[in-house]
DSSP file (Angstrom, degrees, kcal/mol; ACC not computed):
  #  RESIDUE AA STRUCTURE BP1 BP2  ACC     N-H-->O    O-->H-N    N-H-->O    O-->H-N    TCO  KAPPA ALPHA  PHI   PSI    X-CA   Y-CA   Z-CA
    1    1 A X              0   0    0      0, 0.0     2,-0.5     0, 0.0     4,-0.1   0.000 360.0 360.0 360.0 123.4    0.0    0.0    0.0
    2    2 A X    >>  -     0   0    0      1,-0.1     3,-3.6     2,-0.1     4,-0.8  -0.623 360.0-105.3 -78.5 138.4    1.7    3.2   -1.0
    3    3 A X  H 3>>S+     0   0    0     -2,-0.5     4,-3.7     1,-0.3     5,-0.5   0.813 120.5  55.0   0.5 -67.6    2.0    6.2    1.4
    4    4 A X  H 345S+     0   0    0      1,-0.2    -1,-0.3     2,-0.2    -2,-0.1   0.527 108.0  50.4 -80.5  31.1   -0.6    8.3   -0.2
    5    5 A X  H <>5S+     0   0    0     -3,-3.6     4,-2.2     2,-0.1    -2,-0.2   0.730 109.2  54.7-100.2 -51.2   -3.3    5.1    0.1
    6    6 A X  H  <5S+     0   0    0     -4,-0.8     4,-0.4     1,-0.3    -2,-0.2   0.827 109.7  48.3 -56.4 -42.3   -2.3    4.9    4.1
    7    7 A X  T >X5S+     0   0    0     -4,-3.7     4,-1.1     1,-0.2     3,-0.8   0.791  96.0  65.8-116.8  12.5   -3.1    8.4    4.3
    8    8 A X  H 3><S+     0   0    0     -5,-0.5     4,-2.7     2,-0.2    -1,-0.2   0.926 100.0  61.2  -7.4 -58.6   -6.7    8.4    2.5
    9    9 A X  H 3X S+     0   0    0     -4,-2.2     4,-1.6     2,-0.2    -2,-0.2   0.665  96.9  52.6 -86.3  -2.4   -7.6    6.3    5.5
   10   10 A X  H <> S+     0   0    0     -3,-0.8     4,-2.4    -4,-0.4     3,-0.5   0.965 113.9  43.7 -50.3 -80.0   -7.0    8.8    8.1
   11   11 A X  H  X S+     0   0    0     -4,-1.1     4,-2.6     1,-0.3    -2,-0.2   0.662 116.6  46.6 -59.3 -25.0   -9.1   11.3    6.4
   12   12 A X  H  X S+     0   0    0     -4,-2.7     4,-3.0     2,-0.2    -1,-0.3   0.993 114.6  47.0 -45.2 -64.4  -11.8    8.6    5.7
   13   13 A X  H  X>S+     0   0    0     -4,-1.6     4,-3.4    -3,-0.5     5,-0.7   0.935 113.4  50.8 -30.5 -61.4  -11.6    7.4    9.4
   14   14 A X  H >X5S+     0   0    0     -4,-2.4     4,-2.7     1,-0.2     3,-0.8   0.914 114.4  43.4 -52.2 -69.5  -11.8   11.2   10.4
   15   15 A X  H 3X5S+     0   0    0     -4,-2.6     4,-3.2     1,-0.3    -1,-0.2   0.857 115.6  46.9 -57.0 -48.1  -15.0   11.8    8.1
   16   16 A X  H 3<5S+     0   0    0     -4,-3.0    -1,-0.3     1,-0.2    -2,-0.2   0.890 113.6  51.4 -59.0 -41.4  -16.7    8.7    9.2
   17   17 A X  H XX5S+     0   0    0     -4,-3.4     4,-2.3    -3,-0.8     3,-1.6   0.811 114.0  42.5  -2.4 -68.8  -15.9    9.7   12.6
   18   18 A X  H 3X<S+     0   0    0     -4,-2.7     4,-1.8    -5,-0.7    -2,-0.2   0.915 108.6  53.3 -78.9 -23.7  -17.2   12.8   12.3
   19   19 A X  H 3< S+     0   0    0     -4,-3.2    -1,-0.3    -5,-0.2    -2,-0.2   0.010 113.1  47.2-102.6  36.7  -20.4   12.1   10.4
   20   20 A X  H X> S+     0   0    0     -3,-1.6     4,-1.4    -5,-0.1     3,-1.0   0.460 107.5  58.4-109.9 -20.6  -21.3    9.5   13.1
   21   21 A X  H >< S+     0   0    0     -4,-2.3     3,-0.8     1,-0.2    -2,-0.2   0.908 107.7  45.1 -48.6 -60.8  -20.4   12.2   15.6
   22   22 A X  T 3< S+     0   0    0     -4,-1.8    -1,-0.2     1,-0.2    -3,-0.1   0.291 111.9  56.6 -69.5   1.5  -23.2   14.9   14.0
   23   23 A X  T <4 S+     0   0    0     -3,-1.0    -1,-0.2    -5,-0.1    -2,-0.2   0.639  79.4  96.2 -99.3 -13.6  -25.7   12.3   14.0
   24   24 A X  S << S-     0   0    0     -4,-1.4     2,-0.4    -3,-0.8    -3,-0.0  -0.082  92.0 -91.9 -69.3-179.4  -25.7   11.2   17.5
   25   25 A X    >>  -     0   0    0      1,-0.1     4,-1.1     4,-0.0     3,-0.9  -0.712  31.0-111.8 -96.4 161.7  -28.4   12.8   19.1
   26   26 A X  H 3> S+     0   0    0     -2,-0.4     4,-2.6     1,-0.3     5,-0.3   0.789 111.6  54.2 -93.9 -39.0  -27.8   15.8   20.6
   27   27 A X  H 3> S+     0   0    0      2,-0.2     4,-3.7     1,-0.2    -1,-0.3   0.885 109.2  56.3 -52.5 -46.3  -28.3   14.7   24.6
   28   28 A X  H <> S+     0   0    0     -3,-0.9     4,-1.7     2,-0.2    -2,-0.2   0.927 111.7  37.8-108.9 -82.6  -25.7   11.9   23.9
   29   29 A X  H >X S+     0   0    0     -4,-1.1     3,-1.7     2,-0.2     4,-0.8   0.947 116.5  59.2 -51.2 -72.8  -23.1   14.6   22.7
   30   30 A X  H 3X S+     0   0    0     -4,-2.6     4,-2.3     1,-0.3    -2,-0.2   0.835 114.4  30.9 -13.6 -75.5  -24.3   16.9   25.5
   31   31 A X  H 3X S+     0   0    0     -4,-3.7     4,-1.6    -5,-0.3    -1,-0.3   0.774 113.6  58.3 -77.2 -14.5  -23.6   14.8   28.2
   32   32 A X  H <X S+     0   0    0     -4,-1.7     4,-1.0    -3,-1.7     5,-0.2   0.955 110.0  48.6 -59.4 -83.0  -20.5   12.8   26.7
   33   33 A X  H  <>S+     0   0    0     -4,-0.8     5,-1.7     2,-0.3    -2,-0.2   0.613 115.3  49.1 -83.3 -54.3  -18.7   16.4   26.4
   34   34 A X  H ><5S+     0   0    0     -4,-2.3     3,-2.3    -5,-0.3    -1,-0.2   0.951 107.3  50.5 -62.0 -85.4  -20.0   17.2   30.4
   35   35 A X  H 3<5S+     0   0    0     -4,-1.6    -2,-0.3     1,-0.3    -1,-0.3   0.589 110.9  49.9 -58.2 -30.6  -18.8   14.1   31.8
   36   36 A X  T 3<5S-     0   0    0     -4,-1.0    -1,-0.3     2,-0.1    -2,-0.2   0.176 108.0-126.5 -82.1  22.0  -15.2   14.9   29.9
   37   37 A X  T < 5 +     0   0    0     -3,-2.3     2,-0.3    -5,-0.2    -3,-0.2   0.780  66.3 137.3  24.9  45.8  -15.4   18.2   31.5
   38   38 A X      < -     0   0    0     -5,-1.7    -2,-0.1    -4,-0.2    -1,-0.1  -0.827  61.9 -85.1 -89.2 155.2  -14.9   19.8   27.9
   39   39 A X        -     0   0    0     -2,-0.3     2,-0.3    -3,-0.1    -1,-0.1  -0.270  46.0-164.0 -28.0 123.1  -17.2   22.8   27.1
   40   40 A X        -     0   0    0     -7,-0.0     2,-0.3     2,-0.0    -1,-0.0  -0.806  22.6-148.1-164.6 131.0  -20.3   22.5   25.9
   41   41 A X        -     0   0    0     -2,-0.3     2,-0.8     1,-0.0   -11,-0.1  -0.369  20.2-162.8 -58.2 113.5  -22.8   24.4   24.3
   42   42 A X        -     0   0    0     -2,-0.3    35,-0.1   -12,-0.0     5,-0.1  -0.810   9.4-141.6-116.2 108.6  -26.3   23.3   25.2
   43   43 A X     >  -     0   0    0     -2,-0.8     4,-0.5     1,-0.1     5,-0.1  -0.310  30.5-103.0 -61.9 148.1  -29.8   24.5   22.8
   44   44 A X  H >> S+     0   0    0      1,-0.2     4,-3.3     2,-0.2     3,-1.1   0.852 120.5  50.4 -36.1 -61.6  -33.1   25.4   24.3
   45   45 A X  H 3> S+     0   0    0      1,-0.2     4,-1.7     2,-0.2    -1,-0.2   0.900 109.4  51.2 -56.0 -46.2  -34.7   22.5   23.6
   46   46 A X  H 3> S+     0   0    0      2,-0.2     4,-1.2     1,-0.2    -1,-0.2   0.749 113.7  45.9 -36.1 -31.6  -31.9   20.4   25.1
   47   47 A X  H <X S+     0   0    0     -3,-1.1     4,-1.2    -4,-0.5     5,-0.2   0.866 105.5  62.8 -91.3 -47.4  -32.1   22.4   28.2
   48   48 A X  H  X S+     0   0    0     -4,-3.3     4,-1.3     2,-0.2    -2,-0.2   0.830 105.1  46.8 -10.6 -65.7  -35.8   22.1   28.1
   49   49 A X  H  X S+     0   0    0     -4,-1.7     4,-3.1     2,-0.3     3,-0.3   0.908 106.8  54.6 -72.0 -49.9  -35.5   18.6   28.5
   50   50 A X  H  X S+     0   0    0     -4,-1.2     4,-1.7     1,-0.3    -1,-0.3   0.846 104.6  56.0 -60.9 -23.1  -33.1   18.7   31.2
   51   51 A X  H  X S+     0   0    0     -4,-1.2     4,-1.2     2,-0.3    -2,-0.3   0.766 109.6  45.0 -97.3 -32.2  -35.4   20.9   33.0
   52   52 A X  H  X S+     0   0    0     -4,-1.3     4,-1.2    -3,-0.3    -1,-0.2   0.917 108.9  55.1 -55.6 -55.0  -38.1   18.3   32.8
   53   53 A X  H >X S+     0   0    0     -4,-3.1     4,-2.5     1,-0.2     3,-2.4   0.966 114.9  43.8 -57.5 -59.9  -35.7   15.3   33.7
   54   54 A X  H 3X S+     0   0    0     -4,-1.7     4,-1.3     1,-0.3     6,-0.3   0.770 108.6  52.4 -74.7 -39.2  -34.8   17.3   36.9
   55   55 A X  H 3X>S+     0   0    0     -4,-1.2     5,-4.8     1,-0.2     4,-0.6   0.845 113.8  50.3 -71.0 -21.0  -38.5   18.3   37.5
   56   56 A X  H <<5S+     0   0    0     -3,-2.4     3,-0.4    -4,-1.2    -2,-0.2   0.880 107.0  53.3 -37.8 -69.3  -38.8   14.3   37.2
   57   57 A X  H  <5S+     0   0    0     -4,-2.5    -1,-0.2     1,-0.3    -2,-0.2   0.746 116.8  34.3 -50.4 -34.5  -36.1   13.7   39.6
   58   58 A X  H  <5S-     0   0    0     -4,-1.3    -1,-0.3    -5,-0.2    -2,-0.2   0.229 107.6-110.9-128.5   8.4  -37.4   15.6   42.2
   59   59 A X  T  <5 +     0   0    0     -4,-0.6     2,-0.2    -3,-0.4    -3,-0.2   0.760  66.3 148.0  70.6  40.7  -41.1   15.3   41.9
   60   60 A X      < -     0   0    0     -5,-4.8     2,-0.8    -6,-0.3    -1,-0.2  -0.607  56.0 -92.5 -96.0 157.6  -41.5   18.8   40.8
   61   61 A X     >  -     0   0    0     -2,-0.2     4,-3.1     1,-0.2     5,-0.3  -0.556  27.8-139.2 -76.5 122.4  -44.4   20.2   38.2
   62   62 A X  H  > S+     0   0    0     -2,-0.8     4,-1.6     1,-0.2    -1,-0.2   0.886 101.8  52.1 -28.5 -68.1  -43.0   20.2   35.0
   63   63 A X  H  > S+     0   0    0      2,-0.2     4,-1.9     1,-0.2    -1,-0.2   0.831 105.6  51.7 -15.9 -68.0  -44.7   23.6   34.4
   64   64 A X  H  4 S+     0   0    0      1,-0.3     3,-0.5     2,-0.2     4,-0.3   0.948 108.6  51.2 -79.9 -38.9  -43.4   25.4   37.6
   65   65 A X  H >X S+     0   0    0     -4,-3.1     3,-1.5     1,-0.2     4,-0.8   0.920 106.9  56.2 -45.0 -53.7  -39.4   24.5   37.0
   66   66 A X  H 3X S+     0   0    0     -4,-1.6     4,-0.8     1,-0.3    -1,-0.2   0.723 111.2  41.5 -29.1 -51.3  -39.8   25.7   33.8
   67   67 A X  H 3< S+     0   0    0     -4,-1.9    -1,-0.3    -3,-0.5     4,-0.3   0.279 109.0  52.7 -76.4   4.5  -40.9   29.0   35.0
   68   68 A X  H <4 S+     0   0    0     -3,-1.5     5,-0.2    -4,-0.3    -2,-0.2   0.583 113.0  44.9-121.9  -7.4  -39.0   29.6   37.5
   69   69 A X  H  <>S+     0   0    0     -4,-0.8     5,-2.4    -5,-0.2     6,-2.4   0.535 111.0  56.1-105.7 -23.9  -35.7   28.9   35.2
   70   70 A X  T  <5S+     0   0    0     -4,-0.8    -3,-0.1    -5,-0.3     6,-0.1   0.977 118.5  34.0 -67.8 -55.2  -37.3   31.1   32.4
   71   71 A X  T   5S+     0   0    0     -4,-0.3    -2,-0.2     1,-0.2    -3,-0.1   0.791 121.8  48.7 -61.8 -39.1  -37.6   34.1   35.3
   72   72 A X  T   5S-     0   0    0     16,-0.2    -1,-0.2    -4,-0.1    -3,-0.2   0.908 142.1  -9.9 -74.6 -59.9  -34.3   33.1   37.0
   73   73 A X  T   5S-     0   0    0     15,-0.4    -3,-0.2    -4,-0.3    -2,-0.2   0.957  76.0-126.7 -98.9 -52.2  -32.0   32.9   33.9
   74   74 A X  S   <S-     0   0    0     -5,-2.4    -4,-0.2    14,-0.2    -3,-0.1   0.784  80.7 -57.6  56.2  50.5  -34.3   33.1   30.9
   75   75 A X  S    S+     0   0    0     -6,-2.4     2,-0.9    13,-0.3    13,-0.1   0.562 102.6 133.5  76.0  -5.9  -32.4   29.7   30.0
   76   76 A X        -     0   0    0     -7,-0.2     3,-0.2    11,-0.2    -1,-0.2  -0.769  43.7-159.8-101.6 126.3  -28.8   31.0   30.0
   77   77 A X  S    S+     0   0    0     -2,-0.9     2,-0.9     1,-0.2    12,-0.2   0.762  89.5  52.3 -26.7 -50.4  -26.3   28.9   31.8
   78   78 A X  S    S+     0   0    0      9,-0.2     2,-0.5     8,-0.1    -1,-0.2  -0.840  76.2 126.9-100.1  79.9  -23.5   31.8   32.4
   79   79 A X        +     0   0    0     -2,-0.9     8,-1.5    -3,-0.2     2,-0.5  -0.983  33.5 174.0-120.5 146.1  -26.2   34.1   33.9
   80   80 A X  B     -A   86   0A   0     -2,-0.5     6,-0.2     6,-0.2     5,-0.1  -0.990  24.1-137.8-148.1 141.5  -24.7   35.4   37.7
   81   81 A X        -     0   0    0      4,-0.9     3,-0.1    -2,-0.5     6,-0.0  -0.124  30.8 -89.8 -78.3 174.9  -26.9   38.0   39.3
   82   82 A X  S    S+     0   0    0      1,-0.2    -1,-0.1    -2,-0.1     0, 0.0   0.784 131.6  51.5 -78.8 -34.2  -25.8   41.2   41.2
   83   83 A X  S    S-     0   0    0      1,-0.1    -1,-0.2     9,-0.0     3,-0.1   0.407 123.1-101.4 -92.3  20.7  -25.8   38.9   44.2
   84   84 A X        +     0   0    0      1,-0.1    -1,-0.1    -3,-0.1     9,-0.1   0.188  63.2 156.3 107.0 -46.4  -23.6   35.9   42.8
   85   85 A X        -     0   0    0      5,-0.2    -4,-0.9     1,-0.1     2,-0.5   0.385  33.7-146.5 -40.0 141.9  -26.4   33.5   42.1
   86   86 A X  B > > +AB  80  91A   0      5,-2.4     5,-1.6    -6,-0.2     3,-0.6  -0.891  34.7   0.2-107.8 128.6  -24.9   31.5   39.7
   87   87 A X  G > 5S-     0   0    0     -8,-1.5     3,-1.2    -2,-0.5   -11,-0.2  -0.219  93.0 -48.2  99.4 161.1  -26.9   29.6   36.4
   88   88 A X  G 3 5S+     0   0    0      1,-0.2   -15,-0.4   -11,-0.2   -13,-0.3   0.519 138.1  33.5 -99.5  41.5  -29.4   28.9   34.7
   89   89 A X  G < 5S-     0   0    0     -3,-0.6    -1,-0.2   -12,-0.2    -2,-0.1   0.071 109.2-121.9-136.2  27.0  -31.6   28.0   38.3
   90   90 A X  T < 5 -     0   0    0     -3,-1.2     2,-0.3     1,-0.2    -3,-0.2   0.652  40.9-176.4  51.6  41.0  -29.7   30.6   39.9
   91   91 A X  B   < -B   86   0A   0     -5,-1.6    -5,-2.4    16,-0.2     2,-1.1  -0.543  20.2-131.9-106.5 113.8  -28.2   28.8   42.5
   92   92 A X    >>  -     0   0    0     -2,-0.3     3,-3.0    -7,-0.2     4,-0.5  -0.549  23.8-119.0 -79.8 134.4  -25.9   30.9   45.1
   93   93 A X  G >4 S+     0   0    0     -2,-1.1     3,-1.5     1,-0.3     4,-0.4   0.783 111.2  62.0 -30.5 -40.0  -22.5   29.4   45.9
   94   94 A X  G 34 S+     0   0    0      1,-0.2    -1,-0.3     2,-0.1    -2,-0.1   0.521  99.3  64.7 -82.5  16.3  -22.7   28.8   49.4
   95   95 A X  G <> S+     0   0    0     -3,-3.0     4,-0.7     2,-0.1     6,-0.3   0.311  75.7  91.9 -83.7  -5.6  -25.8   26.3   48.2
   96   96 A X  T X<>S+     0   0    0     -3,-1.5     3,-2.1    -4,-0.5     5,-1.9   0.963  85.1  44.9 -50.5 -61.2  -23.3   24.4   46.6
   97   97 A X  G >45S+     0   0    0     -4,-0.4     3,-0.9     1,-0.4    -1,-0.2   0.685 101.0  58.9 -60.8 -19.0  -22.8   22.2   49.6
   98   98 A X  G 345S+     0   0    0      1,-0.2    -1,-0.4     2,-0.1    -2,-0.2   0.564 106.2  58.3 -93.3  -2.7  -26.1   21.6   50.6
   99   99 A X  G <<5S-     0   0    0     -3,-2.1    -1,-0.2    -4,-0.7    -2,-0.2   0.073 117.8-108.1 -71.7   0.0  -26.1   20.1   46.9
  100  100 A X  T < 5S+     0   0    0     -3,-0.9     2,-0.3     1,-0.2    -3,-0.2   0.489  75.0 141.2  69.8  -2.6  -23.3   17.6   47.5
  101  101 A X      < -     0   0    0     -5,-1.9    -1,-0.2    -6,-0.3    -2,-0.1  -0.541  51.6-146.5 -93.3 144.7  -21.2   19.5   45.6
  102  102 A X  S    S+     0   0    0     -2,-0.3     2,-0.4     1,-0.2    -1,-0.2   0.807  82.3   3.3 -64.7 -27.5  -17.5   19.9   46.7
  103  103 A X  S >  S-     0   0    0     -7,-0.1     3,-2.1     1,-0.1     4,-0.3  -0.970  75.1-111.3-168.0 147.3  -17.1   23.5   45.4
  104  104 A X  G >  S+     0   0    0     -2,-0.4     3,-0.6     1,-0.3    -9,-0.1   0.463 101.0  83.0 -69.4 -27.6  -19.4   26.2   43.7
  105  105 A X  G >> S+     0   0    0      1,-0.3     3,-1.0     2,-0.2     4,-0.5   0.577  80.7  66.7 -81.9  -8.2  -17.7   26.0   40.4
  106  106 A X  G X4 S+     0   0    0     -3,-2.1     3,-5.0     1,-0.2    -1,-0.3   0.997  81.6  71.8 -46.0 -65.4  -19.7   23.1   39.7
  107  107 A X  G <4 S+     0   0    0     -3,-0.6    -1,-0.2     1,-0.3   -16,-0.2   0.456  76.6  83.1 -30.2 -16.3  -22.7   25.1   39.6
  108  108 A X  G <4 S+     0   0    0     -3,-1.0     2,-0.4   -21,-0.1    -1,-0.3   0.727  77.2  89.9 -46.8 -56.8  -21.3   26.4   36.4
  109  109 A X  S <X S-     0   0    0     -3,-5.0     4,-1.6    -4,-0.5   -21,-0.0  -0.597  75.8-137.8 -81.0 138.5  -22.8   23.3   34.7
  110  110 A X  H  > S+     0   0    0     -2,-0.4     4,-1.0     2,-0.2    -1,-0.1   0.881  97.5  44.6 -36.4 -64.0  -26.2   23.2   33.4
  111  111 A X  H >4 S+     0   0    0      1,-0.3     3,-3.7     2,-0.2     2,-0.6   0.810 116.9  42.4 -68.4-104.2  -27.3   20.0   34.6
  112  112 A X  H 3> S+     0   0    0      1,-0.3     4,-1.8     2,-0.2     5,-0.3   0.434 109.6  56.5  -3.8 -46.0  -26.0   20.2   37.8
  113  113 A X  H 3X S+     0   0    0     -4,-1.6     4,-1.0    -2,-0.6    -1,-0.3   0.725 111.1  44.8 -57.1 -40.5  -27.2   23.6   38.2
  114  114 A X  H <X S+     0   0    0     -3,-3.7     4,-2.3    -4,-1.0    -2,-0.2   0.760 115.3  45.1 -88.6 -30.0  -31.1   22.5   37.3
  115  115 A X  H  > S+     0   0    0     -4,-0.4     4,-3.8     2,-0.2    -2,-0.2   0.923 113.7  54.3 -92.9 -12.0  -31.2   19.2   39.6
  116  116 A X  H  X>S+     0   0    0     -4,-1.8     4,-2.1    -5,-0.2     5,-0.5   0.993 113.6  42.5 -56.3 -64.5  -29.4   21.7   42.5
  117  117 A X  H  X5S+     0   0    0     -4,-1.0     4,-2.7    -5,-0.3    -1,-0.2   0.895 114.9  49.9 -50.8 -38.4  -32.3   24.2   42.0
  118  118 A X  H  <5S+     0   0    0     -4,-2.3     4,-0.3     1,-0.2    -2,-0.2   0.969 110.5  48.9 -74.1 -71.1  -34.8   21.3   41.9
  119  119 A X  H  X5S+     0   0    0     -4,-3.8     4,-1.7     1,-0.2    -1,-0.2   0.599 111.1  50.3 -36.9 -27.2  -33.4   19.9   45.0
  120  120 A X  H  X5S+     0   0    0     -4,-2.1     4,-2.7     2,-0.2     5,-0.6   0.932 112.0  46.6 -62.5 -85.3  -33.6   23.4   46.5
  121  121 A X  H >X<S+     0   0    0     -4,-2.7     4,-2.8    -5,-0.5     3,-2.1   0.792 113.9  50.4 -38.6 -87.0  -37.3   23.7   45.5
  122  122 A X  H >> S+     0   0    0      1,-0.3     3,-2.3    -4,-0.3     4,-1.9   0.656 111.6  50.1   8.5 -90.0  -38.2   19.8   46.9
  123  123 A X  H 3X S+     0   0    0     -4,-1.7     4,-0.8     1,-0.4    -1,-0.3   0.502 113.1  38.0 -76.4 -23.7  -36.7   20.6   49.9
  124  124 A X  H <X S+     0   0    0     -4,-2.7     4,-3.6    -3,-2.1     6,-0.4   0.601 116.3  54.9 -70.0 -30.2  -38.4   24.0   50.8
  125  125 A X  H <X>S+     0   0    0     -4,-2.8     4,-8.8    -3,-2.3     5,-0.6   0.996 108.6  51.3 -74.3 -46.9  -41.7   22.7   49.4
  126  126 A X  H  <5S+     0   0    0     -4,-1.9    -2,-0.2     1,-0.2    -1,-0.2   0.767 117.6  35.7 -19.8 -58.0  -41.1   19.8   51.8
  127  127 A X  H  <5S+     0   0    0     -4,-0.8    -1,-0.2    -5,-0.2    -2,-0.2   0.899 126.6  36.0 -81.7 -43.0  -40.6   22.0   54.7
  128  128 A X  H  <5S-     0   0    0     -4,-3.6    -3,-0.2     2,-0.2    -2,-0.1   0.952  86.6-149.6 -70.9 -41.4  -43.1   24.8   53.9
  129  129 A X  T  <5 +     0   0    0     -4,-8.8     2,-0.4    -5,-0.3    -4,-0.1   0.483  69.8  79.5  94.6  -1.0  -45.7   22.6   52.4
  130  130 A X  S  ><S-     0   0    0     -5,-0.6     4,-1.1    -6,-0.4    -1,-0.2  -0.992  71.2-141.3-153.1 146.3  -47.1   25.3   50.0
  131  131 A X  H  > S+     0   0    0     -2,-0.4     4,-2.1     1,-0.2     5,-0.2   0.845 107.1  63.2 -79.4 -28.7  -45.3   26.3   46.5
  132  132 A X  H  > S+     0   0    0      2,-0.2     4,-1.0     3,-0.1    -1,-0.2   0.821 111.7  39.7 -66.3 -25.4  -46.1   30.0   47.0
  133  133 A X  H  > S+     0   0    0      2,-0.2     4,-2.9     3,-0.1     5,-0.4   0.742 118.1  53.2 -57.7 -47.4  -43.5   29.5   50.5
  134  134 A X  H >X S+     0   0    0     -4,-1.1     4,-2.9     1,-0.2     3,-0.9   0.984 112.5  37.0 -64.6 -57.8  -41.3   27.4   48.5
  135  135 A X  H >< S+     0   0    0     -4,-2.1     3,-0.5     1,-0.3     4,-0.4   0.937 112.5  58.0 -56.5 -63.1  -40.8   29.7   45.8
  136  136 A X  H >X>S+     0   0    0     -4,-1.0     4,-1.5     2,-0.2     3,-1.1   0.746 112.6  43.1 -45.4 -39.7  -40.8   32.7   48.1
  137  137 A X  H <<5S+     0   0    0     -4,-2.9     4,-0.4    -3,-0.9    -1,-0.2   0.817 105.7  62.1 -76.8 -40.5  -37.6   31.0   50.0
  138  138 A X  T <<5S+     0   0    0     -4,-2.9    -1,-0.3    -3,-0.5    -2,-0.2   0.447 110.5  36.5 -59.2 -15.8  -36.0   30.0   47.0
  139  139 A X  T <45S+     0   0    0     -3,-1.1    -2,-0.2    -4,-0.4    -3,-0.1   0.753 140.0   9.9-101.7 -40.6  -35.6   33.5   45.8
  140  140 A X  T  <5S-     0   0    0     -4,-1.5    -3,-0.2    -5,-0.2    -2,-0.1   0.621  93.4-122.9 -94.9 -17.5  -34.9   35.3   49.1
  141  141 A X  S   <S+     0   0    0     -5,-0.5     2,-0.2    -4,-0.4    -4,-0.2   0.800  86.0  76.6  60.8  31.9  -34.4   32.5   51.7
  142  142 A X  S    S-     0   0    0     -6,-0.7     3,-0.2     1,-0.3    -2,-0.1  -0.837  74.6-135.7-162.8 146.3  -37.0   33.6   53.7
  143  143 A X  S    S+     0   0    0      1,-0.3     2,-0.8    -2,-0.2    -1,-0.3   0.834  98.7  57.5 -52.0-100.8  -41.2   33.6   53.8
  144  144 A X  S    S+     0   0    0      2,-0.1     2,-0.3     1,-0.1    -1,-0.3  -0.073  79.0 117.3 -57.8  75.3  -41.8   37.2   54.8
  145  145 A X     >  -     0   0    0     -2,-0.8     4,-1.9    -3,-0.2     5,-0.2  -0.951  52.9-151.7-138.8 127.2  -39.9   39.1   51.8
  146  146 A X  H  > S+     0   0    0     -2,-0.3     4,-2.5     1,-0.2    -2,-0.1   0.766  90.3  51.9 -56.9 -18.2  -41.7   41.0   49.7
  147  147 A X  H  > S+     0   0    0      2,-0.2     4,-1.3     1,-0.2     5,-0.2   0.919 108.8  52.9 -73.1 -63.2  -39.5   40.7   46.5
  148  148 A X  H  > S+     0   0    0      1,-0.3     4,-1.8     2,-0.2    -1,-0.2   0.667 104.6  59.9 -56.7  -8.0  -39.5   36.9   46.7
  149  149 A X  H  X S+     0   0    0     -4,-1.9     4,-1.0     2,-0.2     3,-0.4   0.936 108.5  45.0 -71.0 -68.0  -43.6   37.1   46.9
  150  150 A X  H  X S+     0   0    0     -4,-2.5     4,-1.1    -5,-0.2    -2,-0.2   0.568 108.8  51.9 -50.2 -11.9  -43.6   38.7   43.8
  151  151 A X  H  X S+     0   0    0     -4,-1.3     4,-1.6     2,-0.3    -1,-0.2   0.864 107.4  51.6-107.9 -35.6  -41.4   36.5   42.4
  152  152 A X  H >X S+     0   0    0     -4,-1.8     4,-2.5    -3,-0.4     3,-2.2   0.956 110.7  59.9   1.6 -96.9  -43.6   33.4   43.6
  153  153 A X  H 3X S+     0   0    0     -4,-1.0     4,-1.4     1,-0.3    -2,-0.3   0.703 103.1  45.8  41.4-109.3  -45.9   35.5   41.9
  154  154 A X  H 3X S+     0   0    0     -4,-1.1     4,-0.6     2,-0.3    -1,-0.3   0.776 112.4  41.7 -16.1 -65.7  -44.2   35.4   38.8
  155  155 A X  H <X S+     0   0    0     -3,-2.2     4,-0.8    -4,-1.6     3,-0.5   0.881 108.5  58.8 -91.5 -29.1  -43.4   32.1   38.2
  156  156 A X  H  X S+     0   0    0     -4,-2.5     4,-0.8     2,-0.2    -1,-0.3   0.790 108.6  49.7 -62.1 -33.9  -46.5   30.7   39.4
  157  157 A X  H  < S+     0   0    0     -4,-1.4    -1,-0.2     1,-0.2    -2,-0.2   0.574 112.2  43.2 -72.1 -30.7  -48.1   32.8   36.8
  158  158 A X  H  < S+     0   0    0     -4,-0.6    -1,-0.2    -3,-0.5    -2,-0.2   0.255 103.1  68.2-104.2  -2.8  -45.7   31.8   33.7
  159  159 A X  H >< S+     0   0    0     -4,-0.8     3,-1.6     2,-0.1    -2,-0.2   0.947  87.9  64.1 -65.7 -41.2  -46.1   28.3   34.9
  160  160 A X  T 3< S+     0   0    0     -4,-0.8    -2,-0.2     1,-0.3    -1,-0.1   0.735 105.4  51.7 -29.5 -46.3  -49.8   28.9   33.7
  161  161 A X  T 3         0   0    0      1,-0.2    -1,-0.3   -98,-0.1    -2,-0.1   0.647 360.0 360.0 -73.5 -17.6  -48.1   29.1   30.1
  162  162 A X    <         0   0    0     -3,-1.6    -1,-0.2    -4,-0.2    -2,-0.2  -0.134 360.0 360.0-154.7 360.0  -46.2   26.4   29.7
């Protein structure tokens, strides 16, 4: 086999490679690319979905997660707040732990970021017992704040859309 046969079959390899790569389905790639800690760029609908699985996980309304990550973030991953919150569920760093997570920069990831916020939610709905508390606690970390009523409020009101 002469030299310029041997390297044909790199560049085959590479294309076939690549065009099984742009077929997989996009969750597949998603999460491969997370689990190798490389970067990766995540679509609405993808995110969507994760925001479902998490609502899943944690026995949350499909509906209300959704809203409350449209309001927090409006979907964007990288979104940080004036106060730090981090994500696209807005999660502050010193919740990291109460997440399992060793250090805040997790929170940085999508996934991780939505089932932290669902756990969040869960666990305040648990304790308050009403989603207008839960919500309210989740924004402000406490029942009696007026912002975090409204923002209750809010999402309960765009859950209604969804």
């Amino acid at each position: 086999m002469s030299q310029e046969q041997q390297g044909g079959g790199w560049i085959v390899a590479a294309l076939v490679l690549m065009a099984c790569y742009t077929s997989l389905p996009e969750t597949l790639v998603y999460h491969q690319a997370r689990l190798l800690k490389r970067p990766v760029a995540a679509s609405r609908n993808l995110l969507e979905a994760e925001v479902e699985r998490a609502a899943d996980a944690y026995g949350l309304s499909r509906k209300v997660l959704k809203a409350l990550v449209r309001v927090e973030s409006a979907y964007n991953p990288k979104a940080v707040s004036k106060v730090g919150a981090r994500g696209i569920a807005q999660i502050m760093p010193f919740n990291a732990r109460r997440c399992g997570l060793r250090d805040a920069d997790h929170l940085w990831d999508a996934t991780t970021n939505l089932r932290c916020g669902a756990q969040i939610l869960r666990e305040e709905l648990d304790q308050h017992g009403d989603l207008r508390r839960a919500l309210t606690v989740y924004n402000c970390g406490r029942v009696k704040c007026s912002e975090g009523q409204q923002y209750a409020k809010k999402v309960l009101a765009l859950s209604t859309v969804y």
